[in-house]
VOROMI-391390 format. One record per residue (C-alpha): z, x negated, y; residue in one letter. Coordinates in steps of 0.05 Angstrom, whole numbers. Example, Ala and Ser with C-alpha at 12.3 -4.5 7.8 and 13.67 -1.06 7.14 Angstrom:
// residues 2
w->156; u->-246; v->-90; res->a
w->143; u->-273; v->-21; res->s
// end
This chain:
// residues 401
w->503; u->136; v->-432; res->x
w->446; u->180; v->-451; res->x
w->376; u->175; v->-452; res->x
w->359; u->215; v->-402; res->x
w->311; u->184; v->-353; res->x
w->342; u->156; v->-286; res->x
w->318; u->189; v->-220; res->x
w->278; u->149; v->-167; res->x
w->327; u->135; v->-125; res->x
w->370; u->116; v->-176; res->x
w->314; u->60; v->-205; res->x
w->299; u->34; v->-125; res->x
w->369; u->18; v->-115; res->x
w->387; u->-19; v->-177; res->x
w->317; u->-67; v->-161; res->x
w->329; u->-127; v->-201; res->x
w->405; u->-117; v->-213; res->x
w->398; u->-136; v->-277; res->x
w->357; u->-196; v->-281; res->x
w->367; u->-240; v->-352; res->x
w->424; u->-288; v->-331; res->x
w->505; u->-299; v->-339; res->x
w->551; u->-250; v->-305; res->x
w->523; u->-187; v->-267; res->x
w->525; u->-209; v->-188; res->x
w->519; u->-153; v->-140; res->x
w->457; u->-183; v->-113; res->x
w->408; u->-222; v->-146; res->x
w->406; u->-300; v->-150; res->x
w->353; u->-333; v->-114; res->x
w->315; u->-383; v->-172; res->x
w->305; u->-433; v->-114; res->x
w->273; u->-486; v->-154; res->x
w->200; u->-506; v->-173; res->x
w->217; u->-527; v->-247; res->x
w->270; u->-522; v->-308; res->x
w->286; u->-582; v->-345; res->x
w->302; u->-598; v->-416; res->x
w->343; u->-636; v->-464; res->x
w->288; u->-633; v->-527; res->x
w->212; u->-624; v->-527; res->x
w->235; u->-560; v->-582; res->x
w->270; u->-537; v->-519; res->x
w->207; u->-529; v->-482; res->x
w->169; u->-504; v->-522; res->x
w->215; u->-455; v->-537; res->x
w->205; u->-433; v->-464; res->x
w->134; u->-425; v->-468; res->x
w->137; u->-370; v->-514; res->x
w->200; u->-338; v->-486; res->x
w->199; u->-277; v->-427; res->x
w->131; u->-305; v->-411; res->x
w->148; u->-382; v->-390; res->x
w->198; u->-346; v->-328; res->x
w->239; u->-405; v->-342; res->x
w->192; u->-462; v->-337; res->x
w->157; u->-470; v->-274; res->x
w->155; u->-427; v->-221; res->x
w->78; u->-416; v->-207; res->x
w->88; u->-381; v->-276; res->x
w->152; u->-339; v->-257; res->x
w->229; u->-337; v->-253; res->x
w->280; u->-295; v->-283; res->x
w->277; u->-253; v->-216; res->x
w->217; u->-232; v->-213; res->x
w->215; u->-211; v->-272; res->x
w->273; u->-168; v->-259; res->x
w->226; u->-140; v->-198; res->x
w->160; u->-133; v->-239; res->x
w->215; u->-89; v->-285; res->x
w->238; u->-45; v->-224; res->x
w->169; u->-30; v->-202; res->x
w->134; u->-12; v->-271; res->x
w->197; u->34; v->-277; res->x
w->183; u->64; v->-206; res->x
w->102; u->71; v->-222; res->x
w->111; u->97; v->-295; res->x
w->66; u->31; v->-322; res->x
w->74; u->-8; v->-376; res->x
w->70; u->-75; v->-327; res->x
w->74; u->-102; v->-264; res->x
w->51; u->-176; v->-226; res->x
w->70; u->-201; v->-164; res->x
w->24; u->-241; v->-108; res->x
w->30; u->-276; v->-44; res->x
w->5; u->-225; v->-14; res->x
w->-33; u->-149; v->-14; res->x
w->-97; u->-183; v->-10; res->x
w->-90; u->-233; v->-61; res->x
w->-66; u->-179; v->-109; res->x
w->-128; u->-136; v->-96; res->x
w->-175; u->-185; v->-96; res->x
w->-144; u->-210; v->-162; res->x
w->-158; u->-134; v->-186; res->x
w->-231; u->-133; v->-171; res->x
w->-243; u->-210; v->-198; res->x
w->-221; u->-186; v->-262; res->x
w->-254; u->-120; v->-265; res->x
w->-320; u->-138; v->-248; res->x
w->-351; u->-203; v->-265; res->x
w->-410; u->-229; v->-235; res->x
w->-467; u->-185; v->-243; res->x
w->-428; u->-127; v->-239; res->x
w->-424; u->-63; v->-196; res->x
w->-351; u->-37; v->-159; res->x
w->-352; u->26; v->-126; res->x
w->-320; u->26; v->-59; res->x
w->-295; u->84; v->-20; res->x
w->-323; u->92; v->45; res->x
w->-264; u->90; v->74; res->x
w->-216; u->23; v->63; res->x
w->-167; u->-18; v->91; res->x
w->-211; u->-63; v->142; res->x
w->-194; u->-150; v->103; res->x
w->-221; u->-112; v->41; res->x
w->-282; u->-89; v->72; res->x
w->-288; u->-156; v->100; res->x
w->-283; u->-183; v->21; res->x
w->-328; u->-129; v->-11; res->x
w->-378; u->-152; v->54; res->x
w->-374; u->-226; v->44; res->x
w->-337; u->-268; v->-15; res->x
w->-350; u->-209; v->-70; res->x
w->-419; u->-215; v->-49; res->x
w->-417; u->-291; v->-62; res->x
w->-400; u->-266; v->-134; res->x
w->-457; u->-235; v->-147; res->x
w->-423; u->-170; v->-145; res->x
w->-460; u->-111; v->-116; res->x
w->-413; u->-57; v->-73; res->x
w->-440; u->10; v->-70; res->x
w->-403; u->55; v->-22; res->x
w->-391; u->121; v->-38; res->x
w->-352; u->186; v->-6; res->x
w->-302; u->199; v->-63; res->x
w->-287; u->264; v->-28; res->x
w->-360; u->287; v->-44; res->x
w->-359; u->301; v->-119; res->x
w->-428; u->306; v->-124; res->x
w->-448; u->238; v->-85; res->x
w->-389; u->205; v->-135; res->x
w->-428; u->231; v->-200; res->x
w->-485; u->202; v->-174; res->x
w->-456; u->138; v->-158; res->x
w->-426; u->131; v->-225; res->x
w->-486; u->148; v->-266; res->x
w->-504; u->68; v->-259; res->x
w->-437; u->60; v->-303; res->x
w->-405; u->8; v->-241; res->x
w->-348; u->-35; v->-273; res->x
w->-295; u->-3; v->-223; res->x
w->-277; u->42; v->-165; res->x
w->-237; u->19; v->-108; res->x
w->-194; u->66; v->-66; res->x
w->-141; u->94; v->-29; res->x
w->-107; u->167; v->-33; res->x
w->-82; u->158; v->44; res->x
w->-135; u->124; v->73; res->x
w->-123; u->69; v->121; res->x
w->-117; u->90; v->173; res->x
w->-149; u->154; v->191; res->x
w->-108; u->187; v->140; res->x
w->-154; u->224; v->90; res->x
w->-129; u->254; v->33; res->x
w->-175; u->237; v->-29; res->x
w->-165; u->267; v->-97; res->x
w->-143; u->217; v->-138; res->x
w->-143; u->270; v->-200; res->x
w->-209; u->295; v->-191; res->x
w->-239; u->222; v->-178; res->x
w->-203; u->184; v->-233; res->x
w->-222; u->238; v->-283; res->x
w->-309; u->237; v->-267; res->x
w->-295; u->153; v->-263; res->x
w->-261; u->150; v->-328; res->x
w->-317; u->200; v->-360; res->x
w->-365; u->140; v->-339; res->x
w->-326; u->87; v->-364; res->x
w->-307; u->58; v->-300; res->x
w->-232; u->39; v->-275; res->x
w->-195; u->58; v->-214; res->x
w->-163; u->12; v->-179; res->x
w->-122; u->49; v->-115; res->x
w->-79; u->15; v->-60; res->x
w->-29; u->56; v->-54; res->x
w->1; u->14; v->10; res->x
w->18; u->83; v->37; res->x
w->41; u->118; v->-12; res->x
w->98; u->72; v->-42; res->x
w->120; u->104; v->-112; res->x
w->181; u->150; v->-83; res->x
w->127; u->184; v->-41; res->x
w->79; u->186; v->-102; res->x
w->59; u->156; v->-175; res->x
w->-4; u->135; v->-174; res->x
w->-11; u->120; v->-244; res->x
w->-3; u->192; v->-266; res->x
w->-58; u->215; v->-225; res->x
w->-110; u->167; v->-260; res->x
w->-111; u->109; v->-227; res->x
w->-118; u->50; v->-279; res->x
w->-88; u->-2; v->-228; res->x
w->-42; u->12; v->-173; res->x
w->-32; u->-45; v->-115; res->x
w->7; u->-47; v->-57; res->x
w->11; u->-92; v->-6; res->x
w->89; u->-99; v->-11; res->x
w->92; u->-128; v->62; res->x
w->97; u->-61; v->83; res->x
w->144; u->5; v->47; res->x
w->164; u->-30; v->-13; res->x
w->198; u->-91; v->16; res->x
w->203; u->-53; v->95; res->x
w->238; u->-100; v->131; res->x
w->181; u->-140; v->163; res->x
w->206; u->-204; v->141; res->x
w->157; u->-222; v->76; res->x
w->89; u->-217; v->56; res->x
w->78; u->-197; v->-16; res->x
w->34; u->-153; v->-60; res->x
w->38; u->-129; v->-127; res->x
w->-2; u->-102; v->-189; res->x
w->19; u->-51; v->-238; res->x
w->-13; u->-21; v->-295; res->x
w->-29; u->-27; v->-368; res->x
w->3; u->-83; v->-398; res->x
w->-65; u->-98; v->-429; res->x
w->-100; u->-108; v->-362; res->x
w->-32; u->-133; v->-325; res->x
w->-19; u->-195; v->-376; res->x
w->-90; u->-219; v->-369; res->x
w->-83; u->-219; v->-293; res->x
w->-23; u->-254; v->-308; res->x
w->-52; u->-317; v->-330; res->x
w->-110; u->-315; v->-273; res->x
w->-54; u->-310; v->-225; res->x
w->-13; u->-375; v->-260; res->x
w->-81; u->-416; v->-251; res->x
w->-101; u->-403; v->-179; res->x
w->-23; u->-399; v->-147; res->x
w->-23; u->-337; v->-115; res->x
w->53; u->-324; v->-135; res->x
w->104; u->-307; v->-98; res->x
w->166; u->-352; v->-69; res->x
w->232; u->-344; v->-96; res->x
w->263; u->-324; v->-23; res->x
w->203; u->-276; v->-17; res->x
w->215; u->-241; v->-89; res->x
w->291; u->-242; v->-62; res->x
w->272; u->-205; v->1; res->x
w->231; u->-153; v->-31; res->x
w->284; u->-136; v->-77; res->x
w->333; u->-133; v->-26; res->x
w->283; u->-85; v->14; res->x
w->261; u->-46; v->-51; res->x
w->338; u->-25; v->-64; res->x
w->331; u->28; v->-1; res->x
w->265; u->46; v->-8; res->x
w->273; u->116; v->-29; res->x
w->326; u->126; v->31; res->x
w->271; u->96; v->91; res->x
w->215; u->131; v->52; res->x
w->241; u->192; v->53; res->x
w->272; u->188; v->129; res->x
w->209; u->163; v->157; res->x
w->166; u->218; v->123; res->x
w->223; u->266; v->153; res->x
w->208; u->227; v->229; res->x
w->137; u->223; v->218; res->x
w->127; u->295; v->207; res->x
w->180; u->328; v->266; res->x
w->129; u->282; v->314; res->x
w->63; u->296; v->294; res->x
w->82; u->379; v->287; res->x
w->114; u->373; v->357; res->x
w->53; u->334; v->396; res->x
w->4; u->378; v->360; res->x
w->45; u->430; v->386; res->x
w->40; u->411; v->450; res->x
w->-34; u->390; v->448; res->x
w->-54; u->466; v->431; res->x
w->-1; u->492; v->490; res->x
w->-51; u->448; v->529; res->x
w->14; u->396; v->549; res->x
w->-17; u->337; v->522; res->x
w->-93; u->335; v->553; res->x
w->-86; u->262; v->541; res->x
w->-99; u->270; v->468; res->x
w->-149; u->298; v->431; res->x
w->-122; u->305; v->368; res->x
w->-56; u->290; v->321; res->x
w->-82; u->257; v->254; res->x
w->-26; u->280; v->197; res->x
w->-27; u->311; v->127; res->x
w->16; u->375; v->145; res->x
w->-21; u->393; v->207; res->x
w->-68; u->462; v->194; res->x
w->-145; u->458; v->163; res->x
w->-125; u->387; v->143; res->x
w->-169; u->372; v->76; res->x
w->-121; u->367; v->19; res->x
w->-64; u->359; v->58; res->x
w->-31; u->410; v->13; res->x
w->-59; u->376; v->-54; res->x
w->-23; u->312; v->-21; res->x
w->40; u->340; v->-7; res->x
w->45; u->377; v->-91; res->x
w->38; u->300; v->-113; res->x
w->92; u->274; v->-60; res->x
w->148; u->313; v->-66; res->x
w->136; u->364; v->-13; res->x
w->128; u->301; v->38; res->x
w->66; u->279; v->78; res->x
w->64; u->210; v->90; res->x
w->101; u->161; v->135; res->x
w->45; u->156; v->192; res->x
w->6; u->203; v->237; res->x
w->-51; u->180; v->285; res->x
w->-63; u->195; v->358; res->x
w->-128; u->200; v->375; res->x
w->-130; u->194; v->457; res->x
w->-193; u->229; v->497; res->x
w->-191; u->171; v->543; res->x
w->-222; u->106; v->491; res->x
w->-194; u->40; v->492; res->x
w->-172; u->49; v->573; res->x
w->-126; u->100; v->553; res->x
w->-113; u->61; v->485; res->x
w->-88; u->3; v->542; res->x
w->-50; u->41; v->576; res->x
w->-14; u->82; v->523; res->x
w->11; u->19; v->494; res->x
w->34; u->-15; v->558; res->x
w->71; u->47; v->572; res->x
w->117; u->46; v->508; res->x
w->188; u->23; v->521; res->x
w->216; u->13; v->454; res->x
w->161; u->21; v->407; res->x
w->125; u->-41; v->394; res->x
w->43; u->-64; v->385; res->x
w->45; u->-99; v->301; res->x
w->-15; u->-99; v->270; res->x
w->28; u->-86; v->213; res->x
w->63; u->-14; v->180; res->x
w->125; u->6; v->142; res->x
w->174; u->-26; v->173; res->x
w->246; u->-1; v->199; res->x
w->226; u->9; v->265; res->x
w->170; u->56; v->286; res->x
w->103; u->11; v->316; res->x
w->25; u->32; v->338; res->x
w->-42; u->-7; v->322; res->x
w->-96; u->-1; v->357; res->x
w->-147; u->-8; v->283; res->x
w->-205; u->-18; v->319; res->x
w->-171; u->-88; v->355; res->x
w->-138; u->-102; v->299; res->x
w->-150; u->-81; v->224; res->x
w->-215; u->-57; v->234; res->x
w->-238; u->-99; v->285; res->x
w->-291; u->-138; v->231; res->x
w->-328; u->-64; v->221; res->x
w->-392; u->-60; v->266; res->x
w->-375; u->-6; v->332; res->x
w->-420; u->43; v->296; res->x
w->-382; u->38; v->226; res->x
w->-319; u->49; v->262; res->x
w->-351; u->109; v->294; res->x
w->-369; u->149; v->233; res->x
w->-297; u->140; v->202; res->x
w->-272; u->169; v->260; res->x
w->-241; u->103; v->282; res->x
w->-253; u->109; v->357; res->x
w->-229; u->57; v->409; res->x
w->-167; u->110; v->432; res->x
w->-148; u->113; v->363; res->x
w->-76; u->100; v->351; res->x
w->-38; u->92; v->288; res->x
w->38; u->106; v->291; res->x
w->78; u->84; v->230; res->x
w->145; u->115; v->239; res->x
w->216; u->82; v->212; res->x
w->280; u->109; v->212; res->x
w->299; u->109; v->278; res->x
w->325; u->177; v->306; res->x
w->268; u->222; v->319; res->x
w->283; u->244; v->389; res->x
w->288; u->170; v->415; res->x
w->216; u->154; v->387; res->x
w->193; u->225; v->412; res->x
w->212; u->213; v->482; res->x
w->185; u->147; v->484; res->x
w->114; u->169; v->456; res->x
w->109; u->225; v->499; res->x
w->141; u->185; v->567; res->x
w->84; u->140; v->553; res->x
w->28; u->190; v->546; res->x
w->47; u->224; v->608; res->x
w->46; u->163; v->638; res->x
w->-34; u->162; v->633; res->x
w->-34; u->220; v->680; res->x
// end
């Protein structure tokens, strides 16, 4: 062998192949068990100190997800990785540690809608003040972090109206201030883009969605510097929020195509949202008002996005129909194979209404200035063959006629 790095692809597809145990099995073992025991008390405490207490109890860890924690800080360039339950727990566990009480995080104005619903209540009960901020204004960010706020919160692909933000340019003024970046990166998993590289200081993902992609386990993870990552470590061991042995199993499984659905559904997700805007300017489609996606013309950044993704743009586009929520109704009664899931990044391509679903919590007139309107539709596009899922879309638009 020699030492030069592996590829992407190359690290996805070995996920947890070679966890610490006997023998090399062609999938990983599932740890199902909630404790080790021992023959000696010198035994035990001899696991304590070794791999981090993975072979102890299992609120603390198992061999395999270690082995995952591995994968992923070798897919995101970090020094460490933690897994949760869940996306939420592991950015809530994120901003817990990064600002104690007292303290100020910086919030993009534009987030996934159950952290806005955090920032706006439990943080709050923390006595934690959330400033909100446009982190594509430069000048409105310098201000902002003049106050020196313990952390910024953000995404690159914003959820779900599909901003670009300049993860560079924002992580370089925060760091100048002394403040973190924390980014969920839930849409841009780490074959589409590393994260870490472009300043942020910790990178979460919901791994419910690209990472795992299967829509069969909820999971989140945390990478970063070990020296942040190891002290999360032990919050996470006290208040439980680790993940099952089946569900580290699952994600591994899931993680070991990731670069081949990634890449596939950026492919699909790009042939659609070219071809309806297409046929929205021919004056075709008078049911929508505009296609939402990075490669489409005058979109901000969208260039800047697709230098740090490999030439790709993302896995979703939005719809945004001229007809509100009647039209939203009727678009999504009208589908034949693709499927309402408040959810994303699965195999098979579904639409969410955000304003019924993820961003139902935000007040009508919050919604309104991120552009979330009631005909919005978000389309996150899987593998499928892309003239199946564009005959189906555009059946069901010209259905509203």
């Amino acid at each position: 062998m020699t030492d030069t790095p592996l590829q992407l692809a190359t690290l996805a597809a070995r996920t947890a192949l070679h966890a610490p145990i006997k023998g090399e099995p062609t999938a990983p073992p599932i740890p199902q068990t909630t404790a080790w025991a021992f023959r000696s008390l010198e035994d035990a405490d001899a696991a304590w100190s070794t791999d981090g207490g993975r072979e102890l109890y299992a609120r603390i860890g198992t061999p395999l997800h270690g082995a995952i924690e591995k994968s992923l800080c070798a897919l995101e360039g970090t020094e460490s990785a933690l897994l949760f339950s869940t996306g939420m727990a592991a950015v809530i566990a994120c901003i817990d540690h990064l600002c104690p009480p007292g303290s100020t995080l910086l919030a993009s104005q534009d987030l996934y809608g159950t952290t806005d619903t955090y920032l706006d209540g439990l943080l709050k009960e923390r006595n934690v003040t959330t400033v909100r901020v446009d982190c594509s204004d430069l000048e409105a960010l310098k201000v902002a972090l003049a106050n020196k706020p313990a952390a910024l919160v953000m995404e690159v692909l914003t959820n779900p109206t599909l901003r670009v933000l300049r993860l560079d340019r924002v992580a370089q003024l925060a760091h100048s201030a002394g403040t973190k970046v924390i980014v969920d990166a839930t849409f841009t998993p780490p074959v589409l883009m590393r994260t870490a590289a472009l300043g942020a200081d910790l990178v979460v993902h919901s791994a419910s969605k690209s990472l795992a992609g299967h829509g069969d386990v909820s999971a989140g993870v945390v990478s970063g510097p070990a020296a942040l990552i190891e002290k999360m470590r032990s919050r996470r061991t006290i208040t439980g929020a680790h993940l099952g042995a089946m569900e580290a199993y699952l994600l591994a499984r899931g993680m070991r195509t990731l670069q081949q659905r990634v890449n596939q559904s950026c492919l699909n997700a790009l042939h659609l949202a070219q071809r309806l805007e297409s046929q929205r300017l021919k004056g075709k489609l008078p049911q929508v008002a505009r296609v939402v996606h990075p490669s489409l013309p005058g979109h901000p950044e969208g260039v800047w996005f697709a230098q740090n993704a490999h030439g790709q743009f993302g896995m979703l586009f939005c719809l945004d129909l001229a007809g509100g929520g009647t039209a939203a109704a009727t678009f999504v009664r009208s589908l034949t194979d693709i499927r309402l899931v408040p959810s994303l990044g699965d195999l098979c391509t579904s639409v969410a209404v955000p304003a019924r679903s993820s961003h139902r919590g935000l007040a009508p007139a919050e919604r309104a200035r991120r552009g979330i309107t009631d005909g919005f539709i978000r389309v996150s596009v899987g593998i499928e063959d892309a003239a199946d899922l564009a005959r189906d879309i555009e059946h069901a638009l010209k259905s509203m006629t």
